[in-house]
Wavefront OBJ file of the C-alpha trace (Angstrom):
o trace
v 37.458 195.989 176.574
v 34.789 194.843 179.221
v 33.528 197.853 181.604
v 34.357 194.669 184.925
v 37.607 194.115 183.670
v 38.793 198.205 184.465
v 37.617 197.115 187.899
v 40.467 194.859 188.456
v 42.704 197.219 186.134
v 42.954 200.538 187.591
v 43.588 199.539 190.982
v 46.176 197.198 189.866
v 47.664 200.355 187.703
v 47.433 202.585 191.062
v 49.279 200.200 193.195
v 51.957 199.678 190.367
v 52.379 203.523 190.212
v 52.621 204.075 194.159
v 55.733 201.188 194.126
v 57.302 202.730 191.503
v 56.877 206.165 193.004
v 57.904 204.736 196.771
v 60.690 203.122 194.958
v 62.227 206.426 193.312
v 61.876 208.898 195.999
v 62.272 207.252 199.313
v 66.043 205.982 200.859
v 64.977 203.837 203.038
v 65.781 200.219 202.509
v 62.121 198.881 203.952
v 60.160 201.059 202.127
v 62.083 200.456 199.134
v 61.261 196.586 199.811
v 57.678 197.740 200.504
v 57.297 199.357 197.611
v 58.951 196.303 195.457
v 56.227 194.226 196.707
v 53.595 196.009 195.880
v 54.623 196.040 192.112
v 54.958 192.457 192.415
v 51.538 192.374 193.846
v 49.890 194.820 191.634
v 51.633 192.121 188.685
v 50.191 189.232 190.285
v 46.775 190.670 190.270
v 46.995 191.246 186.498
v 48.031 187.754 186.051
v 44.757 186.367 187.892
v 42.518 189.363 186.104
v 43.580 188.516 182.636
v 43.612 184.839 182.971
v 40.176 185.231 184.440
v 38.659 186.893 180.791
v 40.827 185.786 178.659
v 40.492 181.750 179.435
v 38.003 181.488 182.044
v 38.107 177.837 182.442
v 41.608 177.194 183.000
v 43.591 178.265 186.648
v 46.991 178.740 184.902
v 46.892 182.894 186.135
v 46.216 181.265 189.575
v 49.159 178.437 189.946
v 51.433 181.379 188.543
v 50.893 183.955 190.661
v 51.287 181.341 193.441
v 54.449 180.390 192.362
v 55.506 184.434 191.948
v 54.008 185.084 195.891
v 56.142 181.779 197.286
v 59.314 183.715 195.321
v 58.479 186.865 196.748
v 58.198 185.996 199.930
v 61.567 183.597 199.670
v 62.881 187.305 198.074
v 61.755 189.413 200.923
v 63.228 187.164 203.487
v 66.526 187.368 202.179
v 66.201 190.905 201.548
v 65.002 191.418 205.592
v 68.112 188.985 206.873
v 70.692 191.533 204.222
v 68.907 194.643 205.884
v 69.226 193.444 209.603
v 72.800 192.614 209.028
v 73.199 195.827 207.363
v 71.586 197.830 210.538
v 74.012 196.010 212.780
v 76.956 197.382 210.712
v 76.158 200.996 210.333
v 73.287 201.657 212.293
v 70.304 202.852 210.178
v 69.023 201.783 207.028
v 69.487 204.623 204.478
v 70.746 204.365 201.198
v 73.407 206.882 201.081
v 74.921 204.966 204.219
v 75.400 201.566 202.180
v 76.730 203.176 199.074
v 79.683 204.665 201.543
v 80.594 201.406 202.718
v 83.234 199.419 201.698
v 83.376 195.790 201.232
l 1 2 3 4 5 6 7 8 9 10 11 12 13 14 15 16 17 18 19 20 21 22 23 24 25 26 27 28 29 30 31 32 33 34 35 36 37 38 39 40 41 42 43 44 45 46 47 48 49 50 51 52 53 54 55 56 57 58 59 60 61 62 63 64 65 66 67 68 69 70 71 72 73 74 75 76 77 78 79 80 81 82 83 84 85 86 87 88 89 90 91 92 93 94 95 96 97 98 99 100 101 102 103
């Protein structure tokens, strides 16, 4: 493995690790969204590192991860417009205060 490509990797394996540890231990429903998009973010940097030394004349890593950050962002507007309408229901955005209402 090339000594640049750890460059791109271990920050991309940090971020991944702080969104999956947001994502476990916190109950709010914006940093749980937070923390989903920086997973999706550390995987979109992987896509651009390894398309980057693995083909280096081709942009397919690039038009992907553009497609994934156009999905994301469609993703975290629906997920902000089910939170909102969540906070006017109950109030706050915790966890344990969805999974006691009843639809």
């Amino acid at each position: 493995m090339d000594l640049t490509i750890l460059w791109y990797i271990v920050p991309s394996v940090i971020m991944f690790c702080a969104g999956v540890y947001g994502f476990c231990t916190r109950k709010n429903m914006i940093a749980l969204l937070i923390s989903l998009e920086l997973m999706l973010n550390s995987a979109d940097l992987n896509f651009i590192v390894f398309n980057r030394f693995l083909f280096p004349g081709t942009m397919d890593g690039m038009v992907f991860t553009l497609f994934a950050i156009a999905i994301a962002a469609a993703e975290t507007a629906v997920a902000i417009a089910i939170i909102i309408n969540i906070y006017r229901e109950i109030g706050n955005t915790d966890i344990t205060s969805v999974k006691q209402m009843k639809f």
